[in-house]
Structures are given as structure tokens and as C-alpha cells.
N, C-alpha and C positions, 0 to 999 in steps of 0.2 A: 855797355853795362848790362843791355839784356841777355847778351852773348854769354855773359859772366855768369849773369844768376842763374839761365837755364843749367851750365857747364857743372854748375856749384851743385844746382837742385838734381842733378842723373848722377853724378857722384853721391848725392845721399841716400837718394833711392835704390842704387848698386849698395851699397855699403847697408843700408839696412835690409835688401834681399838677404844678402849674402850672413847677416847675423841672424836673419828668419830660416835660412837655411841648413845654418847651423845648426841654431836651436832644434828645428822638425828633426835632422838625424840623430843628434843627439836623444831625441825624445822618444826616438821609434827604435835606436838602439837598446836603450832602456828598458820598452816595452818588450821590446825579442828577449831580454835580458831576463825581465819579469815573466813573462810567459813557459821561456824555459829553467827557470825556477820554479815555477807553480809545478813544472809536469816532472821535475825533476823531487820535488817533495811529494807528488803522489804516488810517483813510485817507490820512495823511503816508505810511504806510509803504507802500501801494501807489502811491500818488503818484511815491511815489521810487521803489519797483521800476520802476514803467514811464516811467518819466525815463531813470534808469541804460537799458535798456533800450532806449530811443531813442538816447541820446548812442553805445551800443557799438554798432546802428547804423549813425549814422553814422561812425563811426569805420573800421569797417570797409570803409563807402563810401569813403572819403576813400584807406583804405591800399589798396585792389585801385584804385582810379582813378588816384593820385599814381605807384603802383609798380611794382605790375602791369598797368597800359595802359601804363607806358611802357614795361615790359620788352616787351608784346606789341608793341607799335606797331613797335618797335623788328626785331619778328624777322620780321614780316609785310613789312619792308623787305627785309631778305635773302632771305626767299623769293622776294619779285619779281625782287630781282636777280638771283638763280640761276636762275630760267626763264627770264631774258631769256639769260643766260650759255651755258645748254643747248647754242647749236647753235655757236655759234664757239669755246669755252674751256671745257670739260668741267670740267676741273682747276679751274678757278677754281668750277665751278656744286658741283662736290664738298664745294670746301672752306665754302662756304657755308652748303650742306647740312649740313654737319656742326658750323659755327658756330650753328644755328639748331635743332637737337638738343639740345646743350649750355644754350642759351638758354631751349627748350621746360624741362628738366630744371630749372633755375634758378627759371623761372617757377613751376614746380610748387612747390618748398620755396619761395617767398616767400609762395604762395597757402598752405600751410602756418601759417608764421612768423605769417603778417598775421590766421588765423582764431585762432591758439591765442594774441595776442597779447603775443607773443614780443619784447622789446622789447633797441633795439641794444646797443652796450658803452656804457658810460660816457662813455670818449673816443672820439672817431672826428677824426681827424686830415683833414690834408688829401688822401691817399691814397682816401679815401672819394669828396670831391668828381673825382678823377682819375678812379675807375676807372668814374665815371658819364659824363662827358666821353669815355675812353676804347668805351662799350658803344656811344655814337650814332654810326652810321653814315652817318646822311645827306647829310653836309657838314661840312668843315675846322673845327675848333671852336679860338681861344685862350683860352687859361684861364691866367688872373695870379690867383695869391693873393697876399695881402698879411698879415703879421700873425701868431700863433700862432695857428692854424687849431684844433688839438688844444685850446685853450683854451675852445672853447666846450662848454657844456652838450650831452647827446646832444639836448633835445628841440628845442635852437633847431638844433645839428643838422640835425636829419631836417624842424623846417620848411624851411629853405633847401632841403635838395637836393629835397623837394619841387618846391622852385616852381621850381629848376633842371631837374628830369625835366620838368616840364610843362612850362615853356619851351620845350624841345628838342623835344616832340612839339608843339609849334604849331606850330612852323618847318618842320618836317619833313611836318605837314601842310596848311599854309596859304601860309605864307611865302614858298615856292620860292628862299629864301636859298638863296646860296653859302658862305658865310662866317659864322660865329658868334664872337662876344667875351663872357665871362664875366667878369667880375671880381669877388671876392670879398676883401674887408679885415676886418681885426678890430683897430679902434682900441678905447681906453684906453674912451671913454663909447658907440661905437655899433658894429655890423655893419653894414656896408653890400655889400649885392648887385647887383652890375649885369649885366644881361643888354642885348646888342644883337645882331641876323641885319640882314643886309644885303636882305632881302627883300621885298613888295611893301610889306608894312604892311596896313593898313585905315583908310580916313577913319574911319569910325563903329566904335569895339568894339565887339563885343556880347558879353557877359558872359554867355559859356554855363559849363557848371560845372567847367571849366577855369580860366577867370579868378577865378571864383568861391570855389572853394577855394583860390588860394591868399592873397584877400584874407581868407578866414575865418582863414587857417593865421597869416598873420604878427598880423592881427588879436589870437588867441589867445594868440602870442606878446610881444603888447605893442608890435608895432610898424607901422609906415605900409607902404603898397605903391602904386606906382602905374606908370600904363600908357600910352606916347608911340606911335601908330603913325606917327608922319614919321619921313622915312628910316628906313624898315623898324621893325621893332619893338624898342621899349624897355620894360624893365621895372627900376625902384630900388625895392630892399628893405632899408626901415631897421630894425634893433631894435636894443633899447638895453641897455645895461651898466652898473652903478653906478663909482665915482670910483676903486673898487679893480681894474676893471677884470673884476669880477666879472657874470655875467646877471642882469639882474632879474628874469626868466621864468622862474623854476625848474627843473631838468631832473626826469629818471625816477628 
């Protein structure tokens, strides 16, 4: 009998080794498991710090290039023009002078806005696309809107007048247009942007980062862009709208 119970008692004590044994690898499997989870989410999370990181960025690139080179491009024209004005029209070089002050001033708070990533109203109407039309100086610009303007999201917004500011600074640099035509529509399913200068054009584009941004911009926003240099330059930017005549691109 005591033969029995010892024989009984090292069989239970094997038997619960052997579920203590279990259990520990089980549990330090676990822990390796957890371990290399932790280190495997901290490198997602630097991952993403230095993603985020790139994209602001670029981002930044994109808003002093789209904004602020056009507001610069833009004042750098009126100072040429006022030194040429200097010796025959004083008055006119004055007033210039001091549109280009104003402009400097301007420039400063957008360089501001664009670092502290200060983002526009909600709405911005058609007044918005005007008083960009209204800054370029280089040449007669018509501008037809079509549409509720005020209806669009701010960020499809500010992709258009994007690619409307760069527009206006190709022309103004390349083009030697006289004449500029915008047109801007907001049907029921699409936006549609037409840009045309009467200017020399180019057989070949080259897609410096001008054209560049602004095929990433409508890209971003879900829609096509493309670029005709015959008979001067053309630019049609479409994005798109669901059935309620709402953006599918979400705004800010």
C-alpha cells in the first residue's frame, strides 16, 4: 500500500511539473511575443513620426511655392515696373512703390499663416478666386465663374486657386501672353477649371515643380489635370462631386 501511494504521489508530482512547465513556456512565449510587439509598435511610431514629418514638409513646400511665390513673383513685377516708370511718371513709380510695400506686408502674414498652418474659412466664395485674378498684374485676365462657387469645400478651394496662382505665374513667366481666360464652373457631378493665355506655349512641357504640384494637388483631390501647350497654354482641372452635388474630397 505504501508502494502504491508513493507510486500514486511521483505521478502527481510529474504531472504537475510537467503542467508547471507548460504553463512557464507558454508564459515566456507570451512575453517574447509581447516584447516583440512593444518594439515592433515603436518603430510604427517613429515610422509615423518621421512620415508626419516629411508630409508637413512637404506641405509647407507646396504652401510658400503655390502662395507665396506667387505673391512674390507678383511684386517683383511691380518693382520692375516702377524702376522703369522712375524717369518719365514718378507718380505712377510712387504708387507702385507703395502697392509693393502693401504686397511685401501681405507676403510676410501668409509666410506666417502657411508655417503656423493656419487653415482658410470654411467657405470661401467666388470673391476669393477675384481678388487672386484681381493681385496679377501682368496681363488682362477674364474670369467667368459658373455655378455656386461658395459651394465648394475650403480644401478643393485652395487646390484650384492653387493651380490658378501657378497658372498665372507661368504666364507671367514664360508665356509672354497678352490675354488670359479662366473659367471656373461648379456642376451637379464635377468642377471643372479652365485656364488658357494667349502666349507662345511650348512644344515639349517640362514638368518642373510647377506643373508638378499642381498635378499632385488635384491628384490629392481626386481629380485629373492636364496640360495643351498649342495655341498658348491650356490647363482643364476636373474634380468630382457626388449626385447631391456635394465634394467627394473632404474639406478641413
Amino acid at each position: 500500500a505504501l508502494c502504491a501511494s508513493s507510486g500514486y504521489l511521483s505521478h502527481i508530482l510529474s504531472v504537475r511539473k510537467e503542467s508547471f512547465r507548460v504553463v512557464y513556456d507558454r508564459e515566456r512565449r507570451n512575453r517574447y511575443a509581447l516584447e516583440e510587439a512593444r518594439a515592433q509598435l515603436l518603430a510604427s511610431t517613429r515610422e509615423a513620426a518621421r512620415l508626419a514629418e516629411i508630409q508637413e514638409r512637404n506641405r509647407i513646400a507646396r504652401e510658400i511655392h503655390d502662395h507665396l511665390g506667387h505673391r512674390l513673383a507678383g511684386i517683383l513685377l511691380q518693382l520692375q515696373a516702377a524702376v522703369k516708370a522712375l524717369d518719365r511718371d514718378e507718380e505712377k513709380a510712387r504708387e507702385l512703390f507703395k502697392k509693393s510695400v502693401t504686397g511685401l506686408a501681405q507676403s510676410l502674414d501668409l509666410l506666417r499663416d502657411t508655417v503656423y498652418n493656419i487653415r482658410p474659412r470654411d467657405q470661401l466664395g467666388v470673391e476669393y478666386f477675384q481678388q487672386i485674378i484681381d493681385d496679377f498684374q501682368f496681363c488682362p485676365v477674364k474670369f467667368s465663374p459658373r455655378g455656386d462657387i461658395a459651394s465648394l469645400t475650403a480644401a478643393q478651394t485652395e487646390t484650384l486657386a492653387s493651380i490658378v496662382k501657378e497658372a498665372l505665374t507661368n504666364a507671367s513667366r514664360h508665356s509672354r501672353a497678352t490675354q488670359v481666360e479662366v473659367q471656373l464652373e461648379v456642376r451637379e457631378k464635377i468642377v471643372r477649371l479652365y485656364f488658357r493665355d494667349n502666349g507662345v506655349g511650348s512644344a515639349k512641357i517640362h514638368e518642373g515643380m510647377g506643373l508638378i504640384g499642381m498635378r499632385e494637388r488635384a491628384r490629392n483631390a481626386g481629380g485629373t489635370i492636364s496640360f495643351n501647350p498649342e495655341g498658348g497654354f491650356q490647363i482643364v482641372c476636373v474634380l468630382p462631386r457626388d449626385k447631391q452635388g456635394k465634394n467627394l474630397a473632404g474639406g478641413w
